[in-house]
N, C-alpha and C positions, 0 to 999 in steps of 0.2 A: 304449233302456236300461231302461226301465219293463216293457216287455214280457219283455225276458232274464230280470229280476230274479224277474219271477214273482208268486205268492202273496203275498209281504210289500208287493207296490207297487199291490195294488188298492188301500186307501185312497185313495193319492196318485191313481192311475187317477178312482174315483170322485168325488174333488173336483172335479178335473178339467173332469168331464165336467157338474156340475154349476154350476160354476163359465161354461162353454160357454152351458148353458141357460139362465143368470140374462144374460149380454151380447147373446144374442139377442135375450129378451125386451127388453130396455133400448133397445135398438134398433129394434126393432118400434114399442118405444112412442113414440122419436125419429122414425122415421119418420111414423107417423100423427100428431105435430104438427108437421110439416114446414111442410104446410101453412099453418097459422096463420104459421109464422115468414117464411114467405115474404108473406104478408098482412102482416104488419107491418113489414118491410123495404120495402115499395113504399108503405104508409101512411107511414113516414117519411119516406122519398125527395120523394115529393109534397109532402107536408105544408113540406116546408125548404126544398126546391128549385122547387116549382111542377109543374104537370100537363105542361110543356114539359122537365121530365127524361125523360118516358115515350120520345119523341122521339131524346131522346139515347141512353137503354137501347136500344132500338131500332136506331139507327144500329149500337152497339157489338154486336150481338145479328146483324148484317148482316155487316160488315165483318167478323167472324171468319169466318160460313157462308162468304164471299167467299175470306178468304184458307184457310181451309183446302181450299175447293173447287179456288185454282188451286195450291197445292201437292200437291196430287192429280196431278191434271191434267199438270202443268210440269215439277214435281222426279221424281215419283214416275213418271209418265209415260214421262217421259227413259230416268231407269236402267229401267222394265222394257223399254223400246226397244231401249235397250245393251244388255241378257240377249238378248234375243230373243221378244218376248212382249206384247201389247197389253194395256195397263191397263184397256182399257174390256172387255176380253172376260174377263180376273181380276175384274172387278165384278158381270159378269154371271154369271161362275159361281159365284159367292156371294153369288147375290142373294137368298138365304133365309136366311144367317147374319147378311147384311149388316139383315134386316128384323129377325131378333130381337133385335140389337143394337139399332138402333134405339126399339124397343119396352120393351127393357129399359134402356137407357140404360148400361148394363154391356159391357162387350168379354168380360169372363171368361163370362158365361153361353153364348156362341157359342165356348169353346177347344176342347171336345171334337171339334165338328164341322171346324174347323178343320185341328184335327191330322187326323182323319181325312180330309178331300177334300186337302189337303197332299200327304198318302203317294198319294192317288188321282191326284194331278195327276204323278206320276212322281216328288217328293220324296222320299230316303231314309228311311227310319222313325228311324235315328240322328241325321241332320239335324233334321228337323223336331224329332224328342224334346228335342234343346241348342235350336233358336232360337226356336220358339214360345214357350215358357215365358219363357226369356230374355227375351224382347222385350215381354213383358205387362209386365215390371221396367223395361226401358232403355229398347226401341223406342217413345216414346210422345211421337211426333209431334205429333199434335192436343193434347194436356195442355200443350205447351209452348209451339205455338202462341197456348193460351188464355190461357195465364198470363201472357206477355209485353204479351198486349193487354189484359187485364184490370187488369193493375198500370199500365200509364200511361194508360187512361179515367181508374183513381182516383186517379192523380197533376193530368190536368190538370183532373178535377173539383171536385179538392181545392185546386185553384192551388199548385201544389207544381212550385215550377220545377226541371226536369232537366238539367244540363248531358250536354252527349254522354258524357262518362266513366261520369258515374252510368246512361246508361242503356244502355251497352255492360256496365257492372258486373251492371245489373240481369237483362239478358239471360242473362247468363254464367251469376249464381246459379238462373234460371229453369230452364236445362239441364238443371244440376247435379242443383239441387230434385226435378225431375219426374223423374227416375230412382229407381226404386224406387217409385213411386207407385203404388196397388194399381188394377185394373182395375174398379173399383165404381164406381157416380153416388155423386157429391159428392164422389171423391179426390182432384181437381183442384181444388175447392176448397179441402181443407185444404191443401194442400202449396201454393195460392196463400199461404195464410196463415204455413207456416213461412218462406216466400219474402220475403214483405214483415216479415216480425220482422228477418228477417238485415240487409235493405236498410233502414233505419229512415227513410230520409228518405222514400219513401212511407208515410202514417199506416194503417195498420192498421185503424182503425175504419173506413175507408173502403168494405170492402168490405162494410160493410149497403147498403152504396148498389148493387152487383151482383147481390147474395141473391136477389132476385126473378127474376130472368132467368136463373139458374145451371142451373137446370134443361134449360132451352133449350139452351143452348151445351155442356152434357152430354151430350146425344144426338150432335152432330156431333163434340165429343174422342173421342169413344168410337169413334164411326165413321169417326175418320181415324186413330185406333192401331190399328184393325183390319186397317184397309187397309195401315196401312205395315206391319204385322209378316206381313202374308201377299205382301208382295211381297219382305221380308226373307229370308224363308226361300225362295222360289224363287232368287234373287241367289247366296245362301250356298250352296246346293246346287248350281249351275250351278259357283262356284268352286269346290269340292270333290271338283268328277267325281261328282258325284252325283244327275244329275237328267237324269231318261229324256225325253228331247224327245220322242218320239213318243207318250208318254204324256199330256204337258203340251199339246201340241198340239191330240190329240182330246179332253181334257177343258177345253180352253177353246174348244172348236169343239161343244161338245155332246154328243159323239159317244159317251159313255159312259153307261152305263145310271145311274141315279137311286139315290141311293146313301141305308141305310137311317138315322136319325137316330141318332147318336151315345145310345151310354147314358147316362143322367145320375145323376151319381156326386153323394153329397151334400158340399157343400162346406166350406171349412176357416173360410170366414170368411162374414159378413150379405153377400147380393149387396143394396146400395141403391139 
């Protein structure tokens, strides 16, 4: 609408855009004390709990790589079986998306390429255009994984006893929560945080006690909403008569030429 309007909506335009440059900066600057905050969240952890919470962090910090590795593996495995299609051979064909993910700790910094090896791997360009995007919002496996394990460590670290209902409730809102959640490091944090305001019988303050290690368990959320929304969109294209097997086939067999890196379009929001 700013754009139709013309001439009289630059002002508005220009705040805008200035308005843009002062949340990055603020951000920038949140970033580079990150740091510090995560040094102070494991100095307090220690410091109340003893050198044998590292242990516990630890364990919690295992048992998600675990459980999201066999939900990979088991769930995700299965249905691309039922498609017709090995999960271990979709890992290896995006095993350069799957490292910058990694790297970045971000799923959105790897979407361009994604759509792009998508429409290579025999996916419709109409398809892929609704479910990639889509799924950086809803499909976000790993985020929900993390938050369901993250909210009862701080329950049972906090001795905050659950009965089943409460923690069938808490799952429920954990779903719900992690939908819409943006594809950045640290989105899964906050939306742990609007999760446990909703649930109040887990305390809130609890999760200084994770801070430190959030980082960690960032990389593999990231890396397992990657995975699930690129096996989403082969799924959704298979049901829709939209997905060229024999495309899909040699591009998860190799057989297709090296395809050049996606443009990089500058983005809407801070990748953290």
């Amino acid at each position: 609408s700013l754009s139709l309007v013309g001439e009289p909506a630059k002002p508005v335009l220009n705040f805008l855009e200035r308005l843009s440059l002062i949340v990055f900066k603020l951000v920038g600057i949140l970033m580079r004390a990150a740091p510090l905050g995560a040094f102070g969240a494991i100095a307090f952890t220690i410091g109340k709990y003893g050198i044998g919470s590292l242990a516990n962090l630890g364990a919690l910090v295992a048992t998600f790589y675990l459980t999201a590795a066999l939900f990979v593996v088991v769930i995700l495995g299965t249905v691309a079986r039922l498609t017709g299609f090995s999960i271990f051979k979709l890992i290896k064909y995006l095993k350069a998306e799957l490292l910058l993910v990694l790297g970045t700790s971000s799923s959105e910094a790897a979407l361009p390429n994604l759509i792009q090896k998508m429409e290579a791997a025999g996916c419709e360009k109409s398809v892929v255009g609704l479910v990639v995007p889509t799924g950086y919002s809803f499909n976000l496996d790993g985020t929900n994984i993390y938050m369901t394990l993250a909210a009862l460590f701080i329950a049972q670290a906090t001795n905050t006893d659950l009965t089943l209902g409460q923690e069938l409730l808490l799952l429920v809102v954990a779903m719900i929560s992690s939908k819409g959640a943006a594809g950045v490091t640290g989105a899964g944090f906050i939306t742990l945080a609007a999760t446990l305001s909703i649930v109040p019988t887990v305390p809130i303050a609890g999760m200084a006690l994770i801070l430190g290690v959030d980082r960690f368990m960032s990389e593999c959320r990231s890396l397992t909403n990657f995975i699930g929304n690129a096996v989403a969109t082969i799924v959704v294209a298979r049901w829709e008569g939209a997905l060229d097997r024999d495309k899909l086939n040699a591009a998860l067999s190799g057989q297709l030429p090296e395809l050049a890196p996606a443009p990089i379009t500058t983005a809407a929001a801070p990748a953290a």
